[in-house]
C-alpha positions in Angstrom: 12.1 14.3 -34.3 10.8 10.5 -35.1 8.4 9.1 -33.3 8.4 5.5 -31.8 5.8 3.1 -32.0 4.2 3.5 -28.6 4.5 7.6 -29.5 2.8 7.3 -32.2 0.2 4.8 -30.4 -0.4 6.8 -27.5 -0.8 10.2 -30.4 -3.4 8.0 -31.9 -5.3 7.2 -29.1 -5.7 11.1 -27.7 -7.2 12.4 -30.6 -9.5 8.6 -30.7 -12.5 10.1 -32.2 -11.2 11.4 -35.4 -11.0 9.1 -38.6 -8.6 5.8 -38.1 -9.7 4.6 -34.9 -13.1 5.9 -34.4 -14.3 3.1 -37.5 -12.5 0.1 -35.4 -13.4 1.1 -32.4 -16.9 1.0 -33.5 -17.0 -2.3 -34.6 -15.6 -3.3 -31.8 -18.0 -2.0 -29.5 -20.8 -4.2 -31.5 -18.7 -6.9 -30.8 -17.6 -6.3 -26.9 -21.2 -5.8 -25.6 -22.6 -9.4 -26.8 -19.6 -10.8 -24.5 -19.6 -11.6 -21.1 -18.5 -8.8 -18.1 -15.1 -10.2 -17.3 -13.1 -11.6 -20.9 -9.6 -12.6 -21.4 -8.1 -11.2 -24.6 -5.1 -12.2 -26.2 -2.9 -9.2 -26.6 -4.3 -5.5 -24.7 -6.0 -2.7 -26.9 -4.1 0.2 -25.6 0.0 -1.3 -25.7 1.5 1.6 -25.0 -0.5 2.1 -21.4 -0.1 -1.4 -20.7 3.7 -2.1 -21.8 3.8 1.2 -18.4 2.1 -0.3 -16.2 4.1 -3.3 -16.8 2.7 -5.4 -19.1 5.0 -7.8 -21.1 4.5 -10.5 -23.6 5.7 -13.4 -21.4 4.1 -16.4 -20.0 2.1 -15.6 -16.9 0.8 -12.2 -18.0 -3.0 -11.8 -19.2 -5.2 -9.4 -20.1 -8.5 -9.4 -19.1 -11.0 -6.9 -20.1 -13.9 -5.6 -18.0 -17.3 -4.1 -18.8 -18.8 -1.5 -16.2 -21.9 -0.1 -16.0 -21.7 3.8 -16.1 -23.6 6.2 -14.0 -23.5 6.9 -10.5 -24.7 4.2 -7.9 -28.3 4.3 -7.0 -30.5 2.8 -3.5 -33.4 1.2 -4.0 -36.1 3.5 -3.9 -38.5 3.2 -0.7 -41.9 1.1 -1.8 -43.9 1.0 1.0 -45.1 3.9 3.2 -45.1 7.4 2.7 -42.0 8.5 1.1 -39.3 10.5 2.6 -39.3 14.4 1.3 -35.8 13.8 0.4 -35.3 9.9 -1.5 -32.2 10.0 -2.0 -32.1 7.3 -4.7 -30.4 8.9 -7.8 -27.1 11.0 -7.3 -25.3 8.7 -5.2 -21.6 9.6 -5.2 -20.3 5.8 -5.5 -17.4 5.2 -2.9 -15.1 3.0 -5.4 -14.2 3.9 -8.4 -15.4 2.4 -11.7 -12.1 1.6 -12.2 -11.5 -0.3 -9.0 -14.5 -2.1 -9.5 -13.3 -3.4 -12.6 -10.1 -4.4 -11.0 -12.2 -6.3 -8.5 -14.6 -8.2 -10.7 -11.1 -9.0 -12.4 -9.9 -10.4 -9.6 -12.7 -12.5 -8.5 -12.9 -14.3 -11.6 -9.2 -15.1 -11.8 -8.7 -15.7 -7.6 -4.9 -17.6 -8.3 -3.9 -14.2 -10.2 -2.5 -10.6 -9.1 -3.7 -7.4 -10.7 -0.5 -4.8 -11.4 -2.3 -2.7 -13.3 -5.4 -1.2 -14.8 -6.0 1.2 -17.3 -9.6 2.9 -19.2 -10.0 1.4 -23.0 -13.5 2.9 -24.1 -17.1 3.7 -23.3 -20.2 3.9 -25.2 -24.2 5.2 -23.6 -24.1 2.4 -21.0 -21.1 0.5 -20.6 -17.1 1.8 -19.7 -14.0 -0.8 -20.2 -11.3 -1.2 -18.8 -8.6 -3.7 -19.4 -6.6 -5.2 -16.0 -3.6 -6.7 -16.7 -2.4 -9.4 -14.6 0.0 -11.8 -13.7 0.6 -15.7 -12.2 2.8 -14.9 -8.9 3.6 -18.3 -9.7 5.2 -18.1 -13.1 7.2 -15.0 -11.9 8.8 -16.9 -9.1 9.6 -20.1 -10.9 11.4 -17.9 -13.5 12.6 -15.5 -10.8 12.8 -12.8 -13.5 13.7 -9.4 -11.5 12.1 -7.2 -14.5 8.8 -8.4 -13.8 7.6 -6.3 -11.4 4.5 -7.5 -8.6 1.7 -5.0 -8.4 3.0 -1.6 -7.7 1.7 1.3 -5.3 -2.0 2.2 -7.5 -2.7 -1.3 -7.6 -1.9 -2.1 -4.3 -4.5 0.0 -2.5 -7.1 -0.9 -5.1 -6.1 -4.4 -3.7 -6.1 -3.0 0.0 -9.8 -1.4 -0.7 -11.0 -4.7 -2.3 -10.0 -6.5 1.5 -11.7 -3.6 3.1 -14.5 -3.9 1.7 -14.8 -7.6 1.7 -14.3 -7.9 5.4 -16.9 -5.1 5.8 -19.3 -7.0 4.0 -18.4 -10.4 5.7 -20.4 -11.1 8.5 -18.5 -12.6 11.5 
């Protein structure tokens, strides 16, 4: 059986930290920490997850990767007074995913874009990425193309939890 491109690609990526990528990837990482948070980049790292989730090389389509601290949330521990028997600071379960966190920092920074998609690149000791992929509702309703698809079901309740939790946080 022959294997197509994105095959082969997506083959290359599961077994990442053997010989051909694990050098690039390196390098790259040097690179991707002295950037900012939230970057556009030209074309996406992984193709084959983002051609799925609906990436394509048109006008209106980005990619924007984002850089997210990794651990588990933590409170601020208590300074003043005794301190509780049971702080609580360290293993907080975080309610959003890394993941969705990236897709909202995404979002914030690009306000006149929609996310339809996300997808893990890489991680090192501190950071995770993630690329977002996203598109100009604009663009795709001027060409009225009916292959480009608006954000689909995942990306829609990361969008839904993003309101939540914006509302929550707003006070009225």
């Amino acid at each position: 059986m022959t294997l197509t491109m994105y095959k082969a690609l997506s083959e290359l990526w599961r077994r990442s930290f053997h010989e051909p990528l694990e050098s690039i990837m390196r390098s790259r990482m040097i690179e991707w920490r002295r950037q900012p948070a939230v970057v556009r980049v030209e074309k996406p790292t992984k193709l084959h997850t983002a051609r799925k989730l609906g990436y394509k090389a048109k006008r209106g389509f980005i990619v924007v990767r984002v850089r997210v601290r990794k651990g588990s949330g933590e409170k601020p521990r208590p300074r003043s007074g005794r301190r509780p028997k049971a702080l609580g600071v360290k293993r907080i379960k975080r309610e959003v995913s890394k993941e969705e966190v990236a897709v909202y920092r995404a979002q914030r920074k690009y306000q006149n874009l929609k996310p339809i998609g996300s997808y893990y690149v890489y991680e090192d000791g501190v950071y995770e990425w993630y690329e977002v992929i996203m598109v100009d509702p604009m663009v795709v309703l001027r060409y009225r193309k009916s292959s480009i698809q608006l954000p689909g079901p995942t990306t829609r309740r990361f969008i839904r939890r993003i309101e939540e939790l914006e509302e929550a946080r707003l006070p009225e």
